[in-house]
N, C-alpha and C positions, 0 to 999 in steps of 0.2 A: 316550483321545485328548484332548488341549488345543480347549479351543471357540476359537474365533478368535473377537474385536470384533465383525465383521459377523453371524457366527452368532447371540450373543446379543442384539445388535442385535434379529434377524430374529426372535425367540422372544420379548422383550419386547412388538414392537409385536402381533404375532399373540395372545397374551396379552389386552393394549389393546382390540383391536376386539373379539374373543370378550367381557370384560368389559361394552364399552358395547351391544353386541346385546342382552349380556342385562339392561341396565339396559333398555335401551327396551321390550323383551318386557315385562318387571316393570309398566313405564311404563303401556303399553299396555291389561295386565288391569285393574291400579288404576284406571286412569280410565274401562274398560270399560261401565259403570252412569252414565256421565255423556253417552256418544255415546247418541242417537236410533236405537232398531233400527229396520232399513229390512223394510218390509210389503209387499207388492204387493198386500194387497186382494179377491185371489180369493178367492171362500167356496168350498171345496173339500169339497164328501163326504166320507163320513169311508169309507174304502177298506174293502173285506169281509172278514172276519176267514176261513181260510181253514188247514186243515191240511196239511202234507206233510212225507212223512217220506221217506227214501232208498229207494229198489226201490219204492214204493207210490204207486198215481195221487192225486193232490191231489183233498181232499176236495167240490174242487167240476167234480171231470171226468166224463165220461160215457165208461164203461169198454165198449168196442167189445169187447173179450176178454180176459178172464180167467183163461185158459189151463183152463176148464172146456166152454165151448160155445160155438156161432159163430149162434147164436141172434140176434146182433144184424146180419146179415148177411142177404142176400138169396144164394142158391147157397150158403151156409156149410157146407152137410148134403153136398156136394163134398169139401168138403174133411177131411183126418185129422184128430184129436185126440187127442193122447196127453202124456202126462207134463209139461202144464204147458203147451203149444205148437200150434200148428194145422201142417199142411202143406200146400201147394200141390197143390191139386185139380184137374179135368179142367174146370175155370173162373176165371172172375174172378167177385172176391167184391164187393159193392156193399153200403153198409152202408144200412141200414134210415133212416137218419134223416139228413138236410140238414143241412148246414155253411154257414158264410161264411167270414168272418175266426176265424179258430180256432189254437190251438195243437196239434199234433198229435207222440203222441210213441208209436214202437213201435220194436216190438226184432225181429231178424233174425240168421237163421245162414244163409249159403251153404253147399251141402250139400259133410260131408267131406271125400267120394269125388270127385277133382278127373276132371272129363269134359269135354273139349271145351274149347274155346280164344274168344278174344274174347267175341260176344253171344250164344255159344253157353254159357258155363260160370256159372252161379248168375246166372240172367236174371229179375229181375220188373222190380216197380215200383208207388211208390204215386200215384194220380191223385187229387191236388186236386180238389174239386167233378168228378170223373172227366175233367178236361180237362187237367189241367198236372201233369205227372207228374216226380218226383221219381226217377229213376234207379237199381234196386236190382242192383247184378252184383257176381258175384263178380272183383273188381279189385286182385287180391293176386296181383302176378310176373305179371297178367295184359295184356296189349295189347289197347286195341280200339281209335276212332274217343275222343277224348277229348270229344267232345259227348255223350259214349254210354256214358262212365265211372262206375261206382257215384257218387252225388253229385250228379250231371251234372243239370240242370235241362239235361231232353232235347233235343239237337238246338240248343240255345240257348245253353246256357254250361257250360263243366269247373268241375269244382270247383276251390275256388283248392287247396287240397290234397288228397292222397289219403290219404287215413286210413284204410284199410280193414285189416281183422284177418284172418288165417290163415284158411281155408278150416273151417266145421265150431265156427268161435268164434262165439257172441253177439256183436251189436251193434247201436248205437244208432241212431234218425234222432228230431233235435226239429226239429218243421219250423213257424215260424209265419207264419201266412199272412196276408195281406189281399187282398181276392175284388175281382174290378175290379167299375167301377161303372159304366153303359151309362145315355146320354140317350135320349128319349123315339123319337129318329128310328135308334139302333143304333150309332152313334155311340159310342166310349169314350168317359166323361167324365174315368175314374181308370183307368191299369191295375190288375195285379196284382201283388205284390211279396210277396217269398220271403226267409227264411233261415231257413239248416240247419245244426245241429250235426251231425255224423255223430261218435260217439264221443266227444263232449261239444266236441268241435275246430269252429270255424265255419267253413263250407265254402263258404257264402254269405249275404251280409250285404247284406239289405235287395235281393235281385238285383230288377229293372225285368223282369218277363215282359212279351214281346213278342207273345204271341198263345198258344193254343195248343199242345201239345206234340205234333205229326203227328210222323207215320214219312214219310211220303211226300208233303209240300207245306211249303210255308214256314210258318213261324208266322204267325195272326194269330185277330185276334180274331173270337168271332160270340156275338150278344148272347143271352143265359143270364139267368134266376134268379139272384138273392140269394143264394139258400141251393143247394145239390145233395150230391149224394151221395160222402162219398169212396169211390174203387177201390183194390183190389189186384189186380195182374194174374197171373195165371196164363200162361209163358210155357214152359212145357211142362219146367220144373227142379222139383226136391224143395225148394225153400227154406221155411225155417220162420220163423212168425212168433211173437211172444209179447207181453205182457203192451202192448197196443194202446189207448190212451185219448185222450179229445180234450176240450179248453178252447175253452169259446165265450165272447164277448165281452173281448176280451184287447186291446181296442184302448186308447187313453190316456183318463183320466177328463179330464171337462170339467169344468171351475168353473164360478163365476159371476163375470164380471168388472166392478167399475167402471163407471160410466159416466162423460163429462166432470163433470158436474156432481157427481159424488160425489168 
């Protein structure tokens, strides 16, 4: 087909500008070594050098289980172990050792054999410093109360998606935490603040906990420890847990910054 005037018109100047971009691009490297690089000054640590490989906890996590023994746990000898995995015992398991701000990352199957409907069918949960729990159901074609939904930072907020997997399938929760911070009189000075990957998808990003995670009274808060213990609950389902590990100090490095005079 014949180009008309205006086409080639429109193909020469488009040409033009493409040209002088890249003449300035060019412009711009060249003279690269003559601009002043901008510094801000902070003397920054030099960050921890740190292994991780895919399926295996990071070389600087404290491995809660193993899928050998629940030894790190308080009622652990409750619960089953078999083939890589623990099961849900005739308790809730408390781990042995205080958290704060932490990264927390375990793996979960709702049991196969689909039983029971809504906060009846693959019911736990895992409890932050055992107070703000993290919502674990089986929430696949299933209906319940969407404060109450796998994900669900309990009774507080749905997840922004549901991501949950077939009944009987593996899956993930990275949950990283910052532990509120209480003044001298009980008083919060910081709250709490939560996000979760559930299957590597963010479910919740930086959420504001409001108190507490009750079944039976409104959220709030009541002044705690620094550090406490996480829970898994035992809500009377077979769910299974596996390969459970936790990252302490996971908050942002501090420099050293400037002063006027510098």
């Amino acid at each position: 087909m014949q180009m008309t005037y205006r086409s080639n018109l429109v193909i020469v100047s488009a040409l033009a500008a493409v040209s002088i971009l890249v003449g300035l691009g060019a412009s711009w490297f060249a003279n690269k070594s003559m601009v002043d690089e901008y510094k801000s000054g902070i003397v920054w640590p030099e960050p921890p050098i740190i292994t991780a490989q895919p399926g295996l906890p990071p070389s600087d996590a404290i491995v809660l289980f193993d899928g050998t023994d629940m030894s790190a746990w308080h009622h652990g000898d409750r619960w089953r172990v078999a083939d890589g995995y623990t099961e849900v015992g005739n308790a809730n398991i408390v781990s042995k050792q205080s958290f704060g701000d932490c990264q927390l990352h375990l793996e979960f199957a709702t049991p196969a054999e689909v039983r029971g409907e809504g906060q009846g069918r693959g019911n736990s949960g895992v409890f932050l410093m055992g107070i703000y729990e993290v919502q674990i159901l089986d929430s696949y074609d299933n209906k319940t109360y969407f404060d109450g939904q796998c994900g669900a930072v309990y009774k507080q907020s749905p997840p922004i998606v549901n991501a949950c997997r077939p009944p009987g399938e593996w899956q993930s929760y990275d949950i990283i935490f910052k532990a509120p911070k209480f003044n001298e009189d009980g008083s919060v000075k910081s709250p709490a603040y939560v996000t979760v990957l559930h299957n590597g998808v963010v479910i919740h990003n930086h959420f504001e906990l409001l108190g507490g995670t009750f079944f039976n009274q409104p959220p709030h808060y009541n002044k705690h420890d620094e550090k406490l213990p996480i829970a898994i609950q035992n809500h009377g389902d077979p769910v299974r847990f596996r390969n459970i590990w936790v990252r302490e100090n996971v908050q942002a490095i501090e420099g050293t910054r400037p002063t006027e005079k510098e």
